[in-house]
Structure formats: C-alpha cells, structure tokens
Phi, psi and omega in degrees: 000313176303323222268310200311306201274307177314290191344296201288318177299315205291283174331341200251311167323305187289334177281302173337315186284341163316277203320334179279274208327302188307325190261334189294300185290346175300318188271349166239129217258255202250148165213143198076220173310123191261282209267119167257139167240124198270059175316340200271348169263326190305154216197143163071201183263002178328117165304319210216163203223095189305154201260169193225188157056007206285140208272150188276113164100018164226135183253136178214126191296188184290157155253176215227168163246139183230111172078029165202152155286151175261125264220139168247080158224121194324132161082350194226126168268113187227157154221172157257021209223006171311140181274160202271123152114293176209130165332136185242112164323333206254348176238150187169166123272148212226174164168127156308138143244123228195099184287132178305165168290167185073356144235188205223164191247147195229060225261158202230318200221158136235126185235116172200182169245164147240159195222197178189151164267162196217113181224130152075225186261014185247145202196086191277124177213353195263107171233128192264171166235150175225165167216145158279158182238341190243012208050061178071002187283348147202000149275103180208120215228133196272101164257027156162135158256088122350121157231151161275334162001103159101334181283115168304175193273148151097016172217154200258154181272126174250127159301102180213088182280139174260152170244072171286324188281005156270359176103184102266130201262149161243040196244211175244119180241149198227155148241162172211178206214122168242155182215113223274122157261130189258011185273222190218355194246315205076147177100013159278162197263115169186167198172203153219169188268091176241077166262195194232297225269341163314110161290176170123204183224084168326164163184169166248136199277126182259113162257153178250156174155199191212159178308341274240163139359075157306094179313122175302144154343312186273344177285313163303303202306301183295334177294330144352285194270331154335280144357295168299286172327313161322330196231296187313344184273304197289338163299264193354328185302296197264000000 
C-alpha cells in the first residue's frame, strides 16, 4: 500500500509538472523586439513608413508624420514644421500596435534616435512620447521627456524608454512622439534618425516586449478543475 501511494504521488508530480510546462508553452509567443520601423533605409517624402520585423499575432500599423510635411532627406523621418514654444498636439508622429485576438502585448522599451539642425535662432530640442490606450480619445498617457540639450546640429542621440508602465494590454495601443522647438523662429529641421554619415549614435525604431497567449474562459476554467483533481489525488495519498 506505501509503495502503491509513492507511485501515485510520483504520477500526480509528474502530471502537475506536464501541465505547467503545457501553460507555460501555451502562453509565450514572441520576446524581445516585436516591431521595427527601418529608418536606416527611408528616401523621398513619404508621411509614412511601413513596419518590418513584425512579431507573429501583431499587427503594427505605418508609422506615420502627422500636421507636417516630411523633409526627403536620406536615412532620416523629419520635418521642418515643428512648433515654437509648446507642444503642438495636432503635429507629431504616431503607429499603432495592435495583437490578435486571444493574445496580448506585454511592452517593455522604445527605442530610437533623434537628432536636429540649428540655423539661426531655431532649435527643436523638447520630445515628449505618449502612448494611448483608446487612440487619444481620452487616454493619454506621458511615458518619457526627451531632450536634445547639449547635442550639435546633425547629430544624434539614441533613446531607449521604457514603457513598462503600460503593462500588458490585449488592445491596440497607439503612441505618438511629440516635438518642440524651443528656438523663437522655427524651421529648424529634426526627427528622426539612422543616418551613417551622422554623428552620434543612430537607430531604428524598436520596439521591445513580449507575445503572448490569452486563455479562453473554458481554458481557465479547465486548469482550475485540473489544480483542483490534482490535490484531492495527493490528499487521498497520504
């Protein structure tokens, strides 16, 4: 009977341990870097710039320039239209993320660089990042203040925030990166940047986090009753 009751424990151990290893592969996807936006290739005036690298069970939209023209200068997503003074809400760049159903994004970094030109008395140097949870219709939320402070004109800074404090989400999450000219004229030229001929320390925008599995109801439900048979076997045991 003692030897009959080791069996049964050693058997019930071994299922338990099945079933974690089984939730464990059920629930992680993808890690590290989901999304790239390839600054290091763009050319011409495009507002928007389609994503690469994108992680299986994510969709990640173009990124986009919004309430400025884009500058066709190689290697670089830019304008000259930035605003004096205060963030200007209506200009910025923005992209979406957005998981299938049934998983969820788990975010960890944003990364890239920015850099600027300095002609006269114009000087974009102020960059806020925000991220949403609803596309800006009443979320909004500030994850990181950037400066150029201290940076020469033509050369870049690398960026790497974390946004841990969104969580993981099972929406669509959208950000935007906004940008200040602290100068008095405006027209100074900046964004962002991987150009090879810069100085500084270029990128491209990374995003980091991780994939994962959302459980259907009926799955919690069953892992539950599982948990449960499982410990009513090892009372019964001893």
């Amino acid at each position: 009977m003692k030897q009959m009751n080791m069996i049964m424990k050693r058997r019930t151990a071994h299922w338990i341990s099945a079933t974690g290893m089984g939730l464990g592969l059920l629930a992680t996807v993808a890690h590290a870097q989901i999304v790239t936006y390839p600054i290091s290739i763009t050319s011409g005036s495009s507002p928007n710039l389609a994503a690469t690298g994108v992680s299986s069970h994510v969709t990640a939209s173009d990124l986009t320039l919004v309430g400025m023209g884009r500058v066709a200068f190689t290697q670089t997503f830019s304008s000259s239209g930035w605003p004096v003074g205060s963030i200007d809400t209506g200009k910025y760049f923005q992209f979406s993320v957005t998981p299938d159903s049934g998983y969820a994004v788990t975010y960890s970094t944003l990364t890239y660089s920015l850099f600027r030109t300095q002609f006269e008395t114009t000087d974009v140097k102020t960059w806020e990042l925000r991220a949403s949870l609803d596309g800006f219709s009443s979320s909004n939320i500030l994850l990181a203040n950037n400066s150029l402070t201290g940076v020469s004109s033509l050369e870049m800074k690398l960026f790497s925030n974390n946004i841990s404090a969104l969580g993981t989400q099972p929406g669509q999450v959208t950000f935007r990166l906004y940008g200040q000219d602290d100068g008095t004229t405006g027209g100074g030229l900046a964004g962002l940047a991987n150009r090879t001929d810069f100085a500084g320390t270029g990128s491209n925008v990374l995003l980091g986090g991780s994939v994962s599995a959302v459980p259907e109801v009926e799955q919690i439900g069953m892992i539950a009753a599982a948990g449960l048979l499982a410990f009513g076997i090892l009372r019964r045991t001893r």
